[in-house]
N, C-alpha and C positions, 0 to 999 in steps of 0.2 A: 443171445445178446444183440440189442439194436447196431448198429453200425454205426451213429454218431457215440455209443458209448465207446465202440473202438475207437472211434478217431480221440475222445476220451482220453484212452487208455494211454497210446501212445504220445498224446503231448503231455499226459501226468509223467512219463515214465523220463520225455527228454526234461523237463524242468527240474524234475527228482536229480539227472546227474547233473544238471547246469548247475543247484545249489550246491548239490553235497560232496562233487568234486574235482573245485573248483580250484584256481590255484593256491600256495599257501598262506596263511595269511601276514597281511602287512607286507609281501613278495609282489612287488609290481608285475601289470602284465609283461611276457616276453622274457624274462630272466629265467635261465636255468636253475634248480633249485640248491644247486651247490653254489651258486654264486650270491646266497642270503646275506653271506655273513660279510660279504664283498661290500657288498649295497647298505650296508647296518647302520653306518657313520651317517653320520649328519653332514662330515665334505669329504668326496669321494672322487680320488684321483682318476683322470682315463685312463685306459690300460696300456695306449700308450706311449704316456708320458706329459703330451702335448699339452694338457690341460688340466682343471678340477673342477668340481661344481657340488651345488648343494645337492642333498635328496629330494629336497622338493621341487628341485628342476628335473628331476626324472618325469619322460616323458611327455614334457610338455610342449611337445612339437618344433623345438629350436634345439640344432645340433651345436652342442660346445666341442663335442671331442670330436677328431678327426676321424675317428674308427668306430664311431657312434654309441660308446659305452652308455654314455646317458640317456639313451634313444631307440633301445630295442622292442618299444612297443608302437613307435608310430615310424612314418615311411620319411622321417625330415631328414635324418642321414642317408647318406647313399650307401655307406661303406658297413651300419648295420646290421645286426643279426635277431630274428626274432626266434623263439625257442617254443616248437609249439610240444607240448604235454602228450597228446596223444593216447589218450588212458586205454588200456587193450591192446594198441599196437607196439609199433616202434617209434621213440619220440624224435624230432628233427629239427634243425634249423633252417631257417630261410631268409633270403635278404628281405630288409624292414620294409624296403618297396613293395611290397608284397601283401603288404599292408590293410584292408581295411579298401583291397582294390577292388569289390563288389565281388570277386572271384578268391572261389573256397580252396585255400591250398593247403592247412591241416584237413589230417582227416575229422578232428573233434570239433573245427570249425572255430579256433580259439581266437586266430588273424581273424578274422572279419566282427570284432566284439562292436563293431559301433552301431548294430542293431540297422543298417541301412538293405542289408540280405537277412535271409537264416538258414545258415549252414547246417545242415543233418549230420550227425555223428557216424560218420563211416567208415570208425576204424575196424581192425581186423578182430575180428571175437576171440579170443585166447590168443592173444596176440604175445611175442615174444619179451621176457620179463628179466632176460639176462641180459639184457643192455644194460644193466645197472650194474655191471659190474668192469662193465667196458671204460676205457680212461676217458675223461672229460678233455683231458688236452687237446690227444688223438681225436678226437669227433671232428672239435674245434677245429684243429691243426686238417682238418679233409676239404672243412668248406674252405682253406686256404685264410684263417681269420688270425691268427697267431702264430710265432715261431715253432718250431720243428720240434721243439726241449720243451714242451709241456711234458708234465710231469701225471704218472694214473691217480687218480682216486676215486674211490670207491665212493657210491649213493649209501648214504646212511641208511641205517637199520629202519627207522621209524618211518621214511617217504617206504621204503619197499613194504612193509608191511600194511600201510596205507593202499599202496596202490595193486597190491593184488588182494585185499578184500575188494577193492572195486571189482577186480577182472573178475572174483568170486559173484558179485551181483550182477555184471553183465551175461555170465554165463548160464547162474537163473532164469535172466529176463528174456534172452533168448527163447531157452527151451520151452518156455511160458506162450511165448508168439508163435512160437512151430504150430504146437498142439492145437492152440487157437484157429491158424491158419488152417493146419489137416480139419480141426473141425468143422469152419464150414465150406469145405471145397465138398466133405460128406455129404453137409446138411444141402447143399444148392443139386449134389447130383440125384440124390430123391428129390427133391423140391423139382425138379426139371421131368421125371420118371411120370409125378401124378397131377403135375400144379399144371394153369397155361400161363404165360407170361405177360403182362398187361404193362403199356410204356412207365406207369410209375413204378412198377418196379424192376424192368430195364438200368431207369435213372440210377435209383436206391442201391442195385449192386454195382454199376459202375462207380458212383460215390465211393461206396464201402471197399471197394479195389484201389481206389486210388489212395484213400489211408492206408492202406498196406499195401502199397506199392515198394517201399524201400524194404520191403521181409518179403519181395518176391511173390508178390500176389498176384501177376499178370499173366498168371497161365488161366487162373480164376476167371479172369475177365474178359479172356480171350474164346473160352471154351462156353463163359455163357451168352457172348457177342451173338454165339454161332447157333447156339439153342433158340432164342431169343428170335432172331431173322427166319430161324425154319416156321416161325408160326406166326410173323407180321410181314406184311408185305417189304419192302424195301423202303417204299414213300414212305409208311406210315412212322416205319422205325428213325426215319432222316430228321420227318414233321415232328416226333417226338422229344428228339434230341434238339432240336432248334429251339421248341416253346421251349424248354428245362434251360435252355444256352449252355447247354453242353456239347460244344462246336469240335471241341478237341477232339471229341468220341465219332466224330461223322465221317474221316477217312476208313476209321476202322469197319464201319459198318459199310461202308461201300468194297471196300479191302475182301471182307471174310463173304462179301456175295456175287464176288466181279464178276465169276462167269457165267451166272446163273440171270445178271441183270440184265433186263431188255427196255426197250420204251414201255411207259411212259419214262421220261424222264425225271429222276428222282425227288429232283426238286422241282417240282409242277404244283405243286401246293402253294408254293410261293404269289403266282399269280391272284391269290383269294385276300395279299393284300395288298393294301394302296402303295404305289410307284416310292413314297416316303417311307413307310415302314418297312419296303422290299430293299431301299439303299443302303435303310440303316444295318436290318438283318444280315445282308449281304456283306457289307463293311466288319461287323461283329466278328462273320465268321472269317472274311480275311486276314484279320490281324488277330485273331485267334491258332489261327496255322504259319503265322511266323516263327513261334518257338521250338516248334515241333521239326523231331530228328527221328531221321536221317530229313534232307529239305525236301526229299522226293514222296516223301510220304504221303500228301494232299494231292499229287499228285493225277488220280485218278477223280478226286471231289472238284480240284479245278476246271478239270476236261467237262464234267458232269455242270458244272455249274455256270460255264464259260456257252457252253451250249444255250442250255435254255436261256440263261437272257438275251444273246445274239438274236435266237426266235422269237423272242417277246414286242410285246411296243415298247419304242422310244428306249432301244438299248445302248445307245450311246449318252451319257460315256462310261455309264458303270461297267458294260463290256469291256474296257479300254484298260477300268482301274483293274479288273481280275485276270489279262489277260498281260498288266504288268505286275503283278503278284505274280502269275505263273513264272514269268519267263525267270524274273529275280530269285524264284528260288530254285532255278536248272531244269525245269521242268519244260520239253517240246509240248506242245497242242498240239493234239489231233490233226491228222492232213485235214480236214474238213473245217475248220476255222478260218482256214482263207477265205473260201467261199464263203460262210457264213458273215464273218465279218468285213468284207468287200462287200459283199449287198448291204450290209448297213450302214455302210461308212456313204455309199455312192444313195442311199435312202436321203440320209443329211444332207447330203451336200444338195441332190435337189430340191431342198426346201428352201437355198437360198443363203445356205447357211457357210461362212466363208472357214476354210480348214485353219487357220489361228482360233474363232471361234469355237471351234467344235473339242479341240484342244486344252483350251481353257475351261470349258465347261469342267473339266477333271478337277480345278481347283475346288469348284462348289460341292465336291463330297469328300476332299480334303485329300486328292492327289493333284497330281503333278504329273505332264507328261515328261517324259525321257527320252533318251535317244533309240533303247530297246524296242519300245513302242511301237514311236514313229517308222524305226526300219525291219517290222512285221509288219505294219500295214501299210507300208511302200511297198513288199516282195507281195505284199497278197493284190495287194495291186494288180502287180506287174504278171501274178499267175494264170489272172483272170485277163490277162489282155486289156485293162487298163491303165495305159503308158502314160498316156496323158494327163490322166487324175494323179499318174502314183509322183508324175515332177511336179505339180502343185501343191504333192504335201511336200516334197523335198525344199521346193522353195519357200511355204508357207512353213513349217515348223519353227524356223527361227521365229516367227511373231510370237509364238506360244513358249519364248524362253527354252527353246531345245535350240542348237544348230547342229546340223547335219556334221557327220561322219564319214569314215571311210566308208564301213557297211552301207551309209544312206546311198551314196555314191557308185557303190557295186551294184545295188539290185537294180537302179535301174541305167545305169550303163551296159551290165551285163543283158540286161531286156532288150537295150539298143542295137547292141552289138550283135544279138540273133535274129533280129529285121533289120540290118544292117545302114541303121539310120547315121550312119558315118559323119555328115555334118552336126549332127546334133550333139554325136559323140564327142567330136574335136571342143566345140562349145562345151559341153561340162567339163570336160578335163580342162580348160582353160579356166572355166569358173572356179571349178575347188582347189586348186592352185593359187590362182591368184586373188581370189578372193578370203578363202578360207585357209590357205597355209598346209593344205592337208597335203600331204606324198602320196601318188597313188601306187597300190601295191602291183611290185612286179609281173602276177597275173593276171592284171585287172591292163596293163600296158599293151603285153603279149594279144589279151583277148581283141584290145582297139586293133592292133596291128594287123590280125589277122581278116579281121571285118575290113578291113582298107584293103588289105592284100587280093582279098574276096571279091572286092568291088573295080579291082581294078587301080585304086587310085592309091599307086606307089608315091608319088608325089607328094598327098597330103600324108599319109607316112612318115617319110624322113620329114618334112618340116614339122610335125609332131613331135618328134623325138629331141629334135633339133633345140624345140620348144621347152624341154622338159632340161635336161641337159643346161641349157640359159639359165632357168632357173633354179641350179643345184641337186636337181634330182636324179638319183642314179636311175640308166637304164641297162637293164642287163643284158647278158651274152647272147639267149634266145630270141629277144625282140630284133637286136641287133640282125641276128640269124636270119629271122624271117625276112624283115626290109630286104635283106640282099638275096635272099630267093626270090622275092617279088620283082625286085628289077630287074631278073633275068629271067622269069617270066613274062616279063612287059618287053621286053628285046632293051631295058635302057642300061647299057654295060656301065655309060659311063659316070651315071648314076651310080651304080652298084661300086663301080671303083672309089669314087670318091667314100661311100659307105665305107669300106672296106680299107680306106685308109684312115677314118676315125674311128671303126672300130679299134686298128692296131694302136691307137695313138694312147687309149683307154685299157689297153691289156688284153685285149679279144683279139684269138688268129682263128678265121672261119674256119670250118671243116675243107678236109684235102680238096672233097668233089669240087665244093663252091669255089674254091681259090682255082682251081684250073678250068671253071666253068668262063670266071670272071676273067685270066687273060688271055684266054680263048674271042672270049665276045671282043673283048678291047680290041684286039689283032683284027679279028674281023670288019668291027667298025672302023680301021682305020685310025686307033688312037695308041698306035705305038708307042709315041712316049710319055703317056699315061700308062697302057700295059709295062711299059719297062721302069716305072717307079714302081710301080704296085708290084711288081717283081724284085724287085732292090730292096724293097719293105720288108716283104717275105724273105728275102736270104740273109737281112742283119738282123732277124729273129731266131734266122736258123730255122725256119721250118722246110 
């Protein structure tokens, strides 16, 4: 049998139960079927109490009753119940929000009838058939939708009868698909024994997998991925899947050869065509790998892919859009994309090209730079020992509609603070403060401290903190800490004292050593009644 007749098969089979068993008739959607004879009247009281309303106002997306009796098939009450049928399994309610939300929550797919998705019928195959005998109250009365005094009644003779000839046709049509299935997992593993595999028909069996993916044909697909790669190279298999734009299938083929692949890199084909046809093909397969789960899964085709264009000419900014694809869907780059993408970033720029520019360019293949971006190619920057380039994008990225961030602000403060560019340091912490509103993080504080502590300049230190402190932002216990080690490292006691008395004033009692380091020094220097407050501090804290 061809494979488009299967794919055939299966949409005759879901139409077949979409007609044949469907709800009952003249039974609005979303109504349980004991509640027919409720609904029958032409004016039909809410259940409870509040209101009445015609039949022909059933459903018509305006809630009269307060508890949504007239409304159980669309989401306009809140208070709502939709009843979904469920043929095969166990049927259920669900609030009417629920609705027609693009998101399948029967298993038969009966909530989303407005034709905007299409929901697979995924209920359970011999599913349980004595619920029918279970009290309608009691169901009712679980979702919390009625009083407590519902009374059982029994699903009449004639819906049961109905709906276990259905679970009698599902459980044909099943057995019908197994065999199908067993037969050509048969027919492909001789086919594999004496045939060789050519990319159209690659294509043609992953096609044919993917219509029987919901009856569990993905071991099929998976075992001929692997057949299929032993007898074409890697490129070929990639180049094949790209002309067909079967983009989805190209983690998998990198996936089932990861350890066996080496240079060339797999998408080197790519260069044969024009920079226009390479954006677009590239974009394809981007947002081709957005749906796809687990998000780590392209994973390997990003790294793979993020490469060769960084190598290529003129890889900005498509490099930029795939390497903000990577990050957004959790997925690290390769340690080597700093490097690679630092040389191309610092390529651009000497042609004169200003970093809002280069930014922007994202727009013209219909991205956007972000903040993820901009604060990967600050740190790759910063990796390469380009300090200077990595605060031009920090201060240029606001042109291009991003502004900078904490992260923007760590990497390369943190850059600063290990060549101990201390002034420069004090300047962006003043910048992103007061220009940008940002708080900077406790260890990003500690790390200035220490780079001042380092340099010697206790001084600029506390008026740092002093600084921060002024303007609402907490400084913690440790920074505190260190300032007053560094003053008595620098011999300035009386410095340290005054520290040591707005530490206590904030909730912080240094460490024992510190505190007898500090009225040690004061005594020494001659500033006894400075040591003897800062002693007076410390005994009505009790320490």
């Amino acid at each position: 049998m061809e494979p488009c007749l299967c794919g055939l098969l299966v949409i005759s089979i879901s139409l077949f139960f979409l007609f044949t068993y469907s709800s009952p008739s003249g039974l609005p959607i979303g109504i349980h079927p004991l509640d027919e004879k409720y609904y029958a009247s032409e004016v039909i009281k809410c259940k409870d109490g509040s209101n009445s309303f015609t039949r022909a106002r059933i459903n018509d997306n305006f809630c009269d009753c307060l508890d949504g009796t007239d409304e159980p098939g669309t989401s306009a009450c809140p208070m709502g119940k939709f009843y979904c049928k469920n043929m095969g399994s166990m049927p259920q309610f669900l609030f009417s929000s629920r609705v027609n939300d693009h998101i399948c929550d029967c298993c038969d797919g009966s909530d989303e009838y407005d034709g905007s998705i299409i929901c697979s019928n995924t209920c359970v195959m011999g599913g349980n058939v004595e619920y029918k005998g279970i009290s309608y109250g009691s169901t009712i009365r679980d979702l919390g939708f009625i009083d407590a005094k519902g009374t059982k009644t029994e699903v009449n003779a004639d819906e049961s009868i109905q709906k276990l000839k259905g679970l009698k046709v599902v459980i044909i049509l099943q057995v019908v698909l197994i065999i199908i299935v067993v037969a050509f997992r048969v027919f492909y593993r001789r086919f594999a024994l004496y045939c060789s595999y050519s990319s159209e028909t690659m294509i043609t069996a992953t096609k044919f997998c993917t219509s029987l993916r919901p009856f569990h044909c993905l071991f099929l697909h998976s075992s001929y991925i692997h057949s299929f790669c032993s007898s074409q190279t890697l490129e070929e298999s990639i180049k094949a899947a790209v002309e067909a734009k079967f983009y989805r299938h190209v983690p998998d083929l990198l996936i089932a050869v990861r350890e066996s692949a080496q240079n060339p890199n797999p998408f080197s084909f790519l260069s044969t065509f024009s920079q226009t046809l390479r954006t677009q093909i590239v974009d394809e397969i981007l947002q081709s790998f957005i749906p796809l789960r687990p998000r780590s899964r392209p994973e390997v085709a990003y790294s793979y892919l993020l490469s060769y264009i960084l190598q290529s000419s003129n890889p900005l900014p498509l490099a930029l859009a795939i390497l903000q694809r990577t990050l957004r869907s959790g997925c690290v780059p390769i340690p080597q994309t700093h490097l690679l993408l630092s040389t191309a970033w610092l390529e651009s720029r000497h042609q004169c090209q200003s970093v809002s520019s280069i930014l922007l360019e994202m727009q013209s293949i219909g991205y956007r730079a972000d903040c993820g971006t901009c604060n990967y190619l600050i740190l790759s920057l910063c990796k390469v020992d380009q300090l200077k380039e990595a605060v031009k994008v920090l201060k240029g990225m606001g042109a291009a509609g991003c502004l900078p961030d904490l992260d923007s602000y760590d990497a390369v403060i943190g850059a600063m603070c290990e060549l101990r560019r201390t002034a420069n340091v004090v300047a962006m912490m003043k910048d992103m403060v007061a220009k940008f509103g940002l708080n900077p993080r406790q260890e990003m504080v500690l790390k200035v401290v220490a780079a001042m502590r380092a340099n010697r300049e206790i001084w600029g230190a506390v008026e740092m903190i002093e600084f921060l402190e002024t303007e609402g932002i907490h400084v913690g216990f440790e920074s505190y800490e260190s300032v007053v080690e560094g003053c008595l490292e620098c011999s300035e006691f009386v410095l340290a004292g005054k520290v040591v008395m707005g530490m206590t004033e904030r909730g912080f009692i240094p460490y024992i050593r510190v505190r007898q380091k500090v009225i040690e020094g004061l005594a020494t220097a001659g500033e006894l009644e400075l040591a003897h407050a800062v002693r007076k501090r410390f005994a009505e804290l009790k320490t």
